[in-house]
C-alpha positions in Angstrom: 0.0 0.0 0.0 2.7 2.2 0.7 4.2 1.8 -3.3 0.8 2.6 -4.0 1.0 6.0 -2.9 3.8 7.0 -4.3 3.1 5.5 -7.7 0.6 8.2 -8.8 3.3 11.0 -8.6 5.7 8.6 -9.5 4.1 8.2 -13.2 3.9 12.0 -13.9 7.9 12.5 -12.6 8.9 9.7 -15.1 6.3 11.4 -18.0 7.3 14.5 -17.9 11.2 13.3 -18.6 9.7 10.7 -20.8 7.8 13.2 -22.8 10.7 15.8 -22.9 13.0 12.8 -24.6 10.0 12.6 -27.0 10.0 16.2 -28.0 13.7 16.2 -28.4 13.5 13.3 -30.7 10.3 15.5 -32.6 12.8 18.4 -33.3 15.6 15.6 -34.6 13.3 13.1 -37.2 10.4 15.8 -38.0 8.3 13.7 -36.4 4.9 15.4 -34.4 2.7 14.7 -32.0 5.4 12.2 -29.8 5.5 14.1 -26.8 2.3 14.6 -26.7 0.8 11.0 -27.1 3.3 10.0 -24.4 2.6 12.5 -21.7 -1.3 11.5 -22.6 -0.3 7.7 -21.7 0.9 8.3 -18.4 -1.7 10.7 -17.6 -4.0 7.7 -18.4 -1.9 5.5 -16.3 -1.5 7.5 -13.6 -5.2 8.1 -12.8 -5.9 4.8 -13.1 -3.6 4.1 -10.4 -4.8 6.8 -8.7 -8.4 5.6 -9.1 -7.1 2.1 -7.4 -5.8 4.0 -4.3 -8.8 5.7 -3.7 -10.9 2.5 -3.7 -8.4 1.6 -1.0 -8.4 4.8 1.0 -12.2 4.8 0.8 -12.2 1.1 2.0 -10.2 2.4 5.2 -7.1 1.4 4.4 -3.9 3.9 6.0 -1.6 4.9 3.4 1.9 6.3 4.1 5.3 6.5 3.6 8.8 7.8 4.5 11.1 9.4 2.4 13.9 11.1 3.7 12.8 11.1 6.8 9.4 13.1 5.3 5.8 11.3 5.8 3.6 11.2 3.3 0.1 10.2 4.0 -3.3 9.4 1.2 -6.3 10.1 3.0 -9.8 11.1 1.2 -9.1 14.2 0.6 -5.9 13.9 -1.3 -7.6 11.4 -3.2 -10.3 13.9 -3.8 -8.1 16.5 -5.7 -5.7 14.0 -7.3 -8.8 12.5 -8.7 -10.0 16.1 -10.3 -6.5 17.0 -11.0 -5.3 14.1 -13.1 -8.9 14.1 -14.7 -8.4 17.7 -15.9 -5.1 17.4 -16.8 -5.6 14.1 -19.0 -8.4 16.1 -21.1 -6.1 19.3 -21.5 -3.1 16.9 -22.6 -5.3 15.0 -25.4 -6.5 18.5 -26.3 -3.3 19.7 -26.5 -1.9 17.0 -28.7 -3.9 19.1 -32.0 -4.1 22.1 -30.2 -0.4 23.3 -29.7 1.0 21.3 -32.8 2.1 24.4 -34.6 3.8 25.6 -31.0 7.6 25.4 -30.8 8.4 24.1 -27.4 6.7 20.9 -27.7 9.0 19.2 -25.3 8.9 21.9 -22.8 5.0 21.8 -23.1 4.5 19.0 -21.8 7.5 18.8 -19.0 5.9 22.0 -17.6 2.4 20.8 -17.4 3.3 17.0 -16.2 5.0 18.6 -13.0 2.2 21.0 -12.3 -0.2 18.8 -12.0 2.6 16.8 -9.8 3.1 19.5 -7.5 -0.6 19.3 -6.8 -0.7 15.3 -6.3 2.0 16.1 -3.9 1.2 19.0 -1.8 -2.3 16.4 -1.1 0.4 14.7 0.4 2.1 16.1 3.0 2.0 16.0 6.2 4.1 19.1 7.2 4.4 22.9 6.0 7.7 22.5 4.8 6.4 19.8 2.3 3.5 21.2 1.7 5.2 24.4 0.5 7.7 22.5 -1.2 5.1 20.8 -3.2 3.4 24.1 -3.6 5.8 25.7 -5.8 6.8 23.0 -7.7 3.3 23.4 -8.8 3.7 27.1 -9.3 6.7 27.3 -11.0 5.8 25.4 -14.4 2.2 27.5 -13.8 4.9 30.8 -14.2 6.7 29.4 -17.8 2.8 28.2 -18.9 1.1 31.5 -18.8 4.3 32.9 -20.7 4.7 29.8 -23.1 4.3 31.8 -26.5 7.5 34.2 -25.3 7.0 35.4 -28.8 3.6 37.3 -27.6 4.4 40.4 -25.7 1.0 40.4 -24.1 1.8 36.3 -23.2 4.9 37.5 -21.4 3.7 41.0 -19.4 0.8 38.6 -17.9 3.5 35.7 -17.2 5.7 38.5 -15.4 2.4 40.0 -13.8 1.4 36.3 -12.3 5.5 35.7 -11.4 6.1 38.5 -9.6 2.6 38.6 -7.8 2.7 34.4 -6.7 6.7 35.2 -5.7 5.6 37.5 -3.2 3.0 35.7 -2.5 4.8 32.5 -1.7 7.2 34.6 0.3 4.9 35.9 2.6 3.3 32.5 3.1 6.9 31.2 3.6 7.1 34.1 6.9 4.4 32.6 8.4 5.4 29.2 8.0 8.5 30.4 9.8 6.5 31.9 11.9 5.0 28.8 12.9 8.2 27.0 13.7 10.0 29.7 15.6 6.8 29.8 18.2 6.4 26.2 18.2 9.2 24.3 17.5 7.7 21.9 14.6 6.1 22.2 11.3 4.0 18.9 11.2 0.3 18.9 11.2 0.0 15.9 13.4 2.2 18.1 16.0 0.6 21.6 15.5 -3.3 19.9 15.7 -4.7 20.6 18.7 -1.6 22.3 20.6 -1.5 25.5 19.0 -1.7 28.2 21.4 -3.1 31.4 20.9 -0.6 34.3 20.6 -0.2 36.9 19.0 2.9 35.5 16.6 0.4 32.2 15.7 -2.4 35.0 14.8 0.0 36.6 12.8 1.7 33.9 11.1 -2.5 33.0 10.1 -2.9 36.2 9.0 0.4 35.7 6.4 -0.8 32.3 5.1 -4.4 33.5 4.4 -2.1 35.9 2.4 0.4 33.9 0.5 -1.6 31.1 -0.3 -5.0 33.4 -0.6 -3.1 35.1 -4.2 -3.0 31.7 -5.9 -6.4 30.9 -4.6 -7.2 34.7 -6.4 -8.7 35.7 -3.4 -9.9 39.1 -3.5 -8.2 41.3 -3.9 -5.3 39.5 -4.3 -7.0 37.9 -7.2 -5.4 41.1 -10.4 -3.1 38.8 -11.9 -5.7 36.0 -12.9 -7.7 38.0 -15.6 -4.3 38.8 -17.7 -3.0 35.2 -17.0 -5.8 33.0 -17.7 -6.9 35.1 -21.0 -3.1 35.5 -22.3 -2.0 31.6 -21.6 -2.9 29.0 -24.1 -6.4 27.7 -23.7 -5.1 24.2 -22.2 -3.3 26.1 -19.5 -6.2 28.7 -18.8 -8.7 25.4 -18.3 -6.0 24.0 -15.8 -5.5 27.4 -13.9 -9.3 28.6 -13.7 -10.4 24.7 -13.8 -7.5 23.2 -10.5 -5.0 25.5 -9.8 -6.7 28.1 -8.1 -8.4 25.3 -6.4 -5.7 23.6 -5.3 -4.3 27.3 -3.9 -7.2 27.1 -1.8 -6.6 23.7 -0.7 -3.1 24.4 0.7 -4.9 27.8 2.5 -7.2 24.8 4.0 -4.3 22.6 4.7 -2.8 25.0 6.7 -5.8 26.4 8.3 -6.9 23.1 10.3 -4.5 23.1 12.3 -4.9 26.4 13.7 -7.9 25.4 16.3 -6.9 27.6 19.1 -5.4 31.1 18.0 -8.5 33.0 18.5 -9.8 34.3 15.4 -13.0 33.3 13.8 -11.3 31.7 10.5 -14.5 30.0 9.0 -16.0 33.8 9.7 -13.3 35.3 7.8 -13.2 32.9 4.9 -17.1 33.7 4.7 -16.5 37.6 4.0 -13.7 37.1 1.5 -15.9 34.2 -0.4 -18.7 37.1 -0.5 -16.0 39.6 -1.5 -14.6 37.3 -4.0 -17.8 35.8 -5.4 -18.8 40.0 -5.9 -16.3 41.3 -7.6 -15.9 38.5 -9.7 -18.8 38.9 -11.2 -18.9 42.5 -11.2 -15.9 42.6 -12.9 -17.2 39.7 -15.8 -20.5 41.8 -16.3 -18.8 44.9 -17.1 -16.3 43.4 -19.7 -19.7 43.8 -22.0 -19.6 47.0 -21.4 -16.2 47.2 -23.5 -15.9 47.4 -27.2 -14.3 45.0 -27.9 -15.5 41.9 -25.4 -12.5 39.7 -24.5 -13.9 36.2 -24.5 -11.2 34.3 -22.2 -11.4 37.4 -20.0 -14.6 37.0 -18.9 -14.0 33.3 -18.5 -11.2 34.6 -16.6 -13.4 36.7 -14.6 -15.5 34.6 -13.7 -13.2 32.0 -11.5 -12.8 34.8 -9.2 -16.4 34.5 -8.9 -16.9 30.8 -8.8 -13.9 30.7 -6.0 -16.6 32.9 -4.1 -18.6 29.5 -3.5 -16.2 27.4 -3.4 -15.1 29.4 -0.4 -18.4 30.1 0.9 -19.0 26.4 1.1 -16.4 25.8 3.0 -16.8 28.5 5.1 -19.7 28.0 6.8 -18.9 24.0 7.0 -15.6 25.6 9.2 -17.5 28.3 11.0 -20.8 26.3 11.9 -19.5 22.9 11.2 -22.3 22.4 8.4 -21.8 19.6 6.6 -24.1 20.8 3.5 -21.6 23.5 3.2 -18.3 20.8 3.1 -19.9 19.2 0.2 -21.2 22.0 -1.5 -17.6 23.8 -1.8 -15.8 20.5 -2.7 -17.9 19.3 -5.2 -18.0 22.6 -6.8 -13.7 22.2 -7.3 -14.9 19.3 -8.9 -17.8 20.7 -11.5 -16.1 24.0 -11.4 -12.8 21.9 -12.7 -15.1 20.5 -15.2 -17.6 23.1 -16.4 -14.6 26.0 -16.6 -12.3 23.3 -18.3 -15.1 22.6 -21.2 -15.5 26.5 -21.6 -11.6 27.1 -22.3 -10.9 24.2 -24.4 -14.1 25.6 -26.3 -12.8 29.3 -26.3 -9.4 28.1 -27.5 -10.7 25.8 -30.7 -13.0 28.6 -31.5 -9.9 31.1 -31.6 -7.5 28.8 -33.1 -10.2 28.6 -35.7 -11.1 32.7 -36.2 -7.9 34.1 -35.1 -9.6 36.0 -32.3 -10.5 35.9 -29.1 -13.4 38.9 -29.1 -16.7 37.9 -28.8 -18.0 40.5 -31.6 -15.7 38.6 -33.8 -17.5 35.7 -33.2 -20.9 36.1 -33.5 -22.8 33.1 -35.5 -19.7 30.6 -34.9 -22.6 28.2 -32.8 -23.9 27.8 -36.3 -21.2 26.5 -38.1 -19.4 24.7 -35.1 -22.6 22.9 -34.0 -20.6 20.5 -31.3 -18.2 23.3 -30.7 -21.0 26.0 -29.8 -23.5 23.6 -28.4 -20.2 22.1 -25.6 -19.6 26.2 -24.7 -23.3 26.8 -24.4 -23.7 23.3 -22.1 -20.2 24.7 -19.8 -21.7 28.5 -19.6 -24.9 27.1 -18.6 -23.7 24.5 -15.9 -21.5 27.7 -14.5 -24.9 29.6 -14.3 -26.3 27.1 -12.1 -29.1 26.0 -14.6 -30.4 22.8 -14.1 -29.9 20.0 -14.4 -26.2 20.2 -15.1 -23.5 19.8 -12.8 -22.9 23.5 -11.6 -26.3 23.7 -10.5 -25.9 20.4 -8.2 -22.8 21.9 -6.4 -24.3 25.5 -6.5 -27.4 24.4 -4.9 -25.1 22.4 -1.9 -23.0 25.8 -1.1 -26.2 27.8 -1.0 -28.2 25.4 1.2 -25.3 25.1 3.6 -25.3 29.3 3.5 -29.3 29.1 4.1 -28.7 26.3 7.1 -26.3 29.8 8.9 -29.8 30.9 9.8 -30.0 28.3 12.8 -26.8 29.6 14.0 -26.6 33.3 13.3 -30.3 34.4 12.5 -30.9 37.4 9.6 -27.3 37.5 9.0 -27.5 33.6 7.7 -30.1 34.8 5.2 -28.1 38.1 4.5 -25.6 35.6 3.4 -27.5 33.4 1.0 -29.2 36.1 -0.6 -26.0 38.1 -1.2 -25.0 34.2 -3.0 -28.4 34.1 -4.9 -27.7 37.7 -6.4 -24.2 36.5 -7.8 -25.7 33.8 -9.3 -28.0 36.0 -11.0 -25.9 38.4 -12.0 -23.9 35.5 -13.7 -26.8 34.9 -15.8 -26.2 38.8 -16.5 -23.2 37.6 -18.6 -23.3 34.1 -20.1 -26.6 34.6 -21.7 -25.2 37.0 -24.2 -22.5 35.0 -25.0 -25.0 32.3 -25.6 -27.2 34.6 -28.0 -23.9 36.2 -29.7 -22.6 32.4 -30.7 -26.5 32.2 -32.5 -27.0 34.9 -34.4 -26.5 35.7 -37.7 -23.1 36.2 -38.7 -22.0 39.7 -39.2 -21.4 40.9 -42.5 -17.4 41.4 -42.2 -16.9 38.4 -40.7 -19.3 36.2 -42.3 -16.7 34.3 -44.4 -14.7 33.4 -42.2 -17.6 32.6 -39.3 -19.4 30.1 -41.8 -16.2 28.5 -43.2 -15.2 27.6 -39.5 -15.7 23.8 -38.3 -15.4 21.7 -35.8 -12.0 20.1 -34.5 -11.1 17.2 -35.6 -11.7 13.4 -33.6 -8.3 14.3 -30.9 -9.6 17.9 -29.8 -13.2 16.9 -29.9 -13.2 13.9 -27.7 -11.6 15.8 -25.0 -14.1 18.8 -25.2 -16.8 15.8 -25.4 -15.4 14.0 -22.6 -15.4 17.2 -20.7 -19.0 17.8 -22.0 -20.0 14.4 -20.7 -18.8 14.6 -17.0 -20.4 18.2 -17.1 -23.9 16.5 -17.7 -23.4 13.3 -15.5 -22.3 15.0 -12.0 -25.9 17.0 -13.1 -28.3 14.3 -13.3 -26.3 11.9 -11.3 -24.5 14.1 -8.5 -23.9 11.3 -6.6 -21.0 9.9 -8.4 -19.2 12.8 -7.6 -20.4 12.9 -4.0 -19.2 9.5 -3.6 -15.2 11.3 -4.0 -16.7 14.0 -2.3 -18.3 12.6 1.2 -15.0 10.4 2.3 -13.5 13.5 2.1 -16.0 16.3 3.7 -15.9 13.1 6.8 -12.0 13.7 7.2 -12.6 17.7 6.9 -15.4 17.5 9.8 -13.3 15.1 12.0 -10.6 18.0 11.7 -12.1 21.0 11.8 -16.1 20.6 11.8 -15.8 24.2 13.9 -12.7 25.5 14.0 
């Protein structure tokens, strides 16, 4: 059991050398799509794995190991995002096989991705800070060269430099408090800290600096400025795996950190309640007026909007760590998993439409639904599952995060309600925005771009079964939420035996 732990992380290690030998050997014999097909392969085989050590984890079984001297540990939550995770990144690496063929890089591509999604698998892991910041930048890091992948794009680079500079300080000041941590203290593992932490004023402060560090790759607001330039400039691959799991798993080494800090004195699941309503505000504020603009910035508003959707992902957990509600647990993890999903299908979507106009403004592409029929209808089905319309999977996770909000009422009275209507209004105002992208990819095309709008199509069978497979999974966890509660619940258990209250 203790191989089987390891093997996961193991896979993507070994792919992303495996795949950069491919790409080398792409650039010697002319050869394409080599890297690509081999960093797919053990993507494949490393959530299969993954899948088997979940069934063991939720069959009770205790996972660790020791390396080094370090412990690693699978429990159900670390299955829970290695499971979305690898998912999502599989998709975006057959995607990407079609998608980036034209790309110089190739064998950098795929390196950078493979240890990403690595670095996520492995901060799920630890069982101390240091590891768990370790594992958190190895994640970063390839996130940094991603965004900036096109070097040749001066816009690709400012936003890669934005996001660098921004995540480096960041990880700094979430580094302080770490240190923080140990000189008050004496150790950095979770087992030690849980239960023993005292409250003083260096343990509030050190909080105060990981709510901080971690909060900017969560995109917290307002720490959130260098998401919209990041996740619209990056290739559409990397924008599905920053909107759709790295800002998710930012906020899962923020909640990492945070359940262990039982006794410091400050309300945290109160806290984490006013930035999700902050967040989940402004992020849609922000989406809404980019209609406003002349020229509407399609990615952007994607972009936009996971600021907004880590407002109830956040708020779900929230009030689960404030009032111990276990409606809200479920609701905010199983909206990093639709969320992953749903925002995923509406990149991938975004970027074929692009790659086929040559543009990424919605006037530009008004009419495309007509002559990419699978194309338009899979962006229509993602923009609708983030609006929380039934009955796709957005709605199922929405619904969780706002009954948890509702159940406050018990605990806090009018201020409970205050809460979920301030949630119900940002889901309306959501609506504000997809709905006329919806109606821009139906009508008629307009005159000076009709050409090119009607001679568009559809990718071909290797782009399409990823945005299908996406597509699919957006429609399943809708009618039949409880496959993805089953991932879910296991892990919501460990969450409430922690910090049901904190």
């Amino acid at each position: 059991m203790s191989d089987l732990l390891m093997l996961p992380l193991a896979f993507l290690l070994a792919g992303s050398c495996v795949s950069y030998a491919m790409g080398r050997l792409e650039l010697v014999y002319k050869k394409k799509f080599l890297a690509g097909t081999v960093a797919f392969l053990f993507f494949l085989f490393a959530l299969v794995l993954q899948v088997y050590a979940a069934v063991q984890v939720w069959s009770g079984a205790t996972m660790t190991t020791t390396i080094g001297g370090t412990l690693l540990r699978m429990d159900a939550l670390s299955v829970f995002i290695s499971l979305v995770a690898l998912t999502l990144g599989m998709a975006v690496c057959l995607y990407s096989i079609v998608y980036m063929k034209d790309d110089m890089g190739q064998e950098y591509y795929y390196l950078l991705l493979m240890l990403m999604v690595a670095g996520i698998l492995g901060l799920s892991l630890a069982t101390d800070f240091l590891v768990l910041y370790l594992f958190f930048e190895l994640m970063s890091i390839p996130s940094y060269a991603l965004v900036a992948f096109r070097r040749t794009d001066g816009i690709a680079v400012e936003a890669g430099m934005k996001y660098l500079v921004m995540s480096a300080v960041g990880s700094v000041v979430a580094f302080f408090g770490i240190s923080l941590i140990y000189v008050q203290t004496g150790t950095l593992s979770f087992s030690g800290l849980l239960g023993t932490v005292q409250n003083t004023t260096v343990l509030q402060a050190a909080l105060l600096f990981l709510i901080i560090g971690f909060g900017v790759k969560a995109a917290i607001v307002p720490l959130h400025t260098w998401l919209p330039d990041a996740h619209s400039a990056a290739p559409s691959g990397i924008s599905a795996m920053l909107s759709g799991i790295v800002i998710a798993a930012g906020f899962f080494t923020l909640l990492r950190s945070l359940l262990v800090f039982t006794g410091v004195g400050l309300p945290i699941g109160q806290i984490l309640i006013v930035l999700a309503l902050l967040t989940m505000t402004v992020g849609n504020i922000m989406a809404f007026s980019q209609l406003s603009r002349e020229k509407i910035d399609l990615k952007r508003i994607l972009a936009y909007s996971s600021v907004a959707q880590m407002g109830y992902i956040i708020l779900g957990i929230g009030v689960g760590v404030a009032y111990g509600i276990r409606a809200g647990y479920e609701g905010g993890l199983f909206h990093i998993m639709t969320h992953a999903f749903m925002k995923g299908l509406a990149f991938l979507c975004a970027g074929v439409i692009i790659h086929r106009l040559g543009t990424r403004y919605l006037n530009e592409m008004q009419g495309i639904g007509l002559s990419m029929k699978a194309t338009g209808f899979a962006l229509t089905l993602a923009l609708l599952s983030l609006a929380g319309v039934p009955p796709l999977s957005g709605f199922m996770s929405e619904w969780l995060v706002f009954s948890g909000a509702i159940t406050t009422y018990t605990n806090i009275g009018w201020v409970g309600l205050l809460i979920a209507v301030i949630a119900l209004v940002n889901a309306l105002i959501s609506l504000g925005y997809y709905l006329p992208i919806i109606r821009k990819l139906y009508l008629s095309p307009k005159e000076e771009n009709k050409a090119s709008i009607l001679a568009a199509r559809d990718p071909g069978v290797v782009m399409l079964a990823a945005i299908l497979f996406l597509a699919a999974l957006t429609i399943i966890l809708g009618i039949w939420p409880e496959l993805g509660l089953r991932t879910v619940k296991p892990a919501v258990d460990a969450l409430m035996s922690i910090g049901g209250g904190l």
